[in-house]
N, C-alpha and C positions, 0 to 999 in steps of 0.2 A: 182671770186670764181669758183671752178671747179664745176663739174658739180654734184658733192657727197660734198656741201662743204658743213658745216651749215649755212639755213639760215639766214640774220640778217635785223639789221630794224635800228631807231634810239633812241639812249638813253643819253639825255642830263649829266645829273648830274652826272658822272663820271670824278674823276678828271682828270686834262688835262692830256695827251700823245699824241704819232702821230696817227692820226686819218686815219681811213679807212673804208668808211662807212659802212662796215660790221658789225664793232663794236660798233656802236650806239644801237643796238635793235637785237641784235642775239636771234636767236633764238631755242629751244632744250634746253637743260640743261641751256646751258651756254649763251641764247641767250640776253644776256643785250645790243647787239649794232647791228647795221648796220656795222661792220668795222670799218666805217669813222667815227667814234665817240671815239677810240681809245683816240682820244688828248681834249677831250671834257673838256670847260672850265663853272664853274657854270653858271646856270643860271641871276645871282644876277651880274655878271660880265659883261652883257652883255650890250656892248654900253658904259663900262665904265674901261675896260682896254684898254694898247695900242694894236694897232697890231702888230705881231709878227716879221713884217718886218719893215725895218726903213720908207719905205713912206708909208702914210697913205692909205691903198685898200678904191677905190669907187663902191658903190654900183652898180651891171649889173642887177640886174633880184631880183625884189619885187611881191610877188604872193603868190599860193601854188603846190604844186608836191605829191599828193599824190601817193602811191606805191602796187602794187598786183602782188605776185609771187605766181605760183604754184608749186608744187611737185608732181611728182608721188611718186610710194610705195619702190622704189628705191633710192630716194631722190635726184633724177634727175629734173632738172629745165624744166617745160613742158610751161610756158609762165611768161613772167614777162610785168607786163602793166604798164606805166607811166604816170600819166594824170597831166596837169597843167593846169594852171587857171593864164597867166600871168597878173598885174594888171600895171607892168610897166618893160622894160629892154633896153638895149643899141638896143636890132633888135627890141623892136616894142611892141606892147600888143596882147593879146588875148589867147583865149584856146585850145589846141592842145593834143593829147594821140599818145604816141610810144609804139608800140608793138612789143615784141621779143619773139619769137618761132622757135625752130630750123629749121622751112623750112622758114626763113627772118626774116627781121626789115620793119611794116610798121608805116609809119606815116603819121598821118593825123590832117588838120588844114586849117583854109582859107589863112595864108599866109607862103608861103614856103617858107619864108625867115626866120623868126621867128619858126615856125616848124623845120626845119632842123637842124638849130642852137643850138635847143632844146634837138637832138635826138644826134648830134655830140658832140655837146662843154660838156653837160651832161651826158645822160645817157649810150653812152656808156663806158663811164669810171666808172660809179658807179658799187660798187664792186660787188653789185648782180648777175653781169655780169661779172667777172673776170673768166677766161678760159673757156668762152662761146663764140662762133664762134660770129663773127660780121659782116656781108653782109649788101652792098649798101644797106640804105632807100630805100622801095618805099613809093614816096609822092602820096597822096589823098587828093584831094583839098575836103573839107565837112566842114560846120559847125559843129563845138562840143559844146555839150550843158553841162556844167557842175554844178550840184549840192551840194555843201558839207557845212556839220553843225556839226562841234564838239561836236552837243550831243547825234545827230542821226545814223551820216554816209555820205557815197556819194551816188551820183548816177551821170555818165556819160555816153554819147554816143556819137559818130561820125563814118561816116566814116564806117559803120558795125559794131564797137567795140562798148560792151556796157559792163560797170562794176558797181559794187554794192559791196557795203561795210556797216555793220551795225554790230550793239552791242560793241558802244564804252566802250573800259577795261579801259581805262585811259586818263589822259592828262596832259602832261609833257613838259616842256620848257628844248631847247639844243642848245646850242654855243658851235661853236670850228673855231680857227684860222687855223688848218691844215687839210683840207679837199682836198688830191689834185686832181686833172683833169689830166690829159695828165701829171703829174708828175710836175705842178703849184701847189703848195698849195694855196684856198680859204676859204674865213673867210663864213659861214654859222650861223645864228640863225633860228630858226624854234619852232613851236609848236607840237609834236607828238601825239594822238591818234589811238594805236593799236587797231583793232577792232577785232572781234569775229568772223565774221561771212562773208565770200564774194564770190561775182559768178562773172562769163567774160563768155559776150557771142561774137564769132565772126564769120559775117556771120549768123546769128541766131541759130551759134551750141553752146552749152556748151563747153568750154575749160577743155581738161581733169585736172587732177590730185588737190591738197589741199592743204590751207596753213595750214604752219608751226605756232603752236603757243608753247610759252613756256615764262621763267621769273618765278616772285612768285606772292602769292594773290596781292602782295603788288605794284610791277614793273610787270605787263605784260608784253609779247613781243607777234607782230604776222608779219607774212609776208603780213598781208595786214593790211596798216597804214595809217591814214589821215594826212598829212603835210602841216597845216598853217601858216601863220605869218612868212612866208620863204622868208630872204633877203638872196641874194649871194653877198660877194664880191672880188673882184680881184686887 
C-alpha cells in the first residue's frame, strides 16, 4: 500500500476472490478488508474444502499476529507494529513484535531465528506495507511478554515496544486459500477482533499519528486488530 493508500484489516466472510490482505478489514468507507482477504472463503468452509492447489499445503505457523497501524492527518503510515504470540511453526515457538517506521524495521524476540523469519517471510509482504520503504531488521534480543483476550484486548511489550489495544467492536472468523507472500499464495484462517481503541509506545515515547476505523455498526473495521486462532499454511 502506498503511503495515501486506505487502510485495511481482515474480514473473513466475503466471498472468495484473490486475496490481498488489504482487503480483509479495510478501512474508511470502504474498509471491509486487509487486501488479502479479497479471495476470502466462508468461514463454515474452513478445514473442509480442498486447497486450491493440487498438493495438500501443511501447516508452518499456528499462533496469533495481532496488528496496529498508525496514520497521521495526511493518511501517511507513521508506524505499523506486528506482535505475535507463536504457539507452534517450522522455525520454532515463541513471541516476537516487528516494528516498521519510516526511519527502520525493528524486531525484537529471544530467538533470531524465529523472529526474523517472522518479520521477512511475513510481514514484509503484508499489504499494510505495500509501497512502504523496507530496510534490513535490526534484531533485539528481549523477551516479549504478550497478553491478548478477545474480549478485552492486548497488551504487549518487549524490547522498548509497548502496544495496547482495547474496546473489542467485533469477532469474526476468516479463511482464504490466496493469501500470497513474495507472490506464493497461502491458505490463512484466523479469528478477527477490530478494536476501538490503541496506543504504541517506543522507547517510552508515544508513537505519533491514529488508527483508522470505519465498516458499519454491524462489521466494524479498524487498523488495530486482534488476530487469533491464526494457522498459516504453504
Amino acid at each position: 500500500m502506498s503511503s495515501n493508500r486506505t487502510p485495511t484489516n481482515y474480514d473473513h466472510s466475503r466471498p472468495s476472490a484473490p486475496v490481498s490482505r488489504r482487503g480483509i478489514v479495510r478501512m474508511g468507507t470502504a474498509l471491509g478488508a486487509m487486501g488479502l482477504l479479497a479471495t476470502a472463503t466462508p468461514a463454515s468452509a474452513v478445514g473442509g474444502a480442498p486447497d486450491s492447489d493440487s498438493a495438500p499445503r501443511k501447516p508452518i505457523l499456528v499462533g496469533a499476529n495481532p496488528g496496529l497501524q498508525l496514520f497521521d492527518k495526511s493518511g501517511s503510515c507513521t508506524a505499523y507494529i506486528s506482535t505475535w504470540q507463536v504457539e507452534w511453526s517450522t522455525h520454532g515457538a515463541g513471541n516476537a513484535v516487528v516494528l516498521w517506521r519510516p526511519d527502520g524495521v525493528r524486531v525484537v524476540g529471544e530467538d533470531p531465528h524465529l523472529a526474523l523469519w517472522l518479520a521477512d517471510h511475513f510481514v514484509r509482504h503484508f499489504p499494510e506495507l505495500d509501497g512502504l520503504p523496507w530496510s534490513a531488521p535490526r534484531f533485539h534480543r528481549s523477551a516479549v511478554q504478550v497478553r491478548l483476550d478477545l474480549a478485552s484486548g492486548l497488551r504487549a511489550r518487549g524490547g522498548g515496544i509497548e502496544v495496547r489495544m482495547a474496546e473489542v467492536l467485533d469477532r469474526r472468523a476468516f479463511a482464504t486459500d490466496r493469501f500470497p507472500l513474495a507472490g506464493v499464495e497461502h491458505s490463512l484462517s484466523l479469528v478477527l477482533g477490530p478494536c476501538g481503541r490503541a496506543r504504541a509506545l517506543v522507547d517510552g515515547r508515544a508513537q505519533p499519528g491514529e488508527i483508522n476505523r470505519g465498516g458499519t455498526p454491524d462489521r466494524p473495521s479498524s487498523s488495530a486488530f486482534l488476530a487469533a486462532a491464526e494457522v498459516w499454511r504453504a
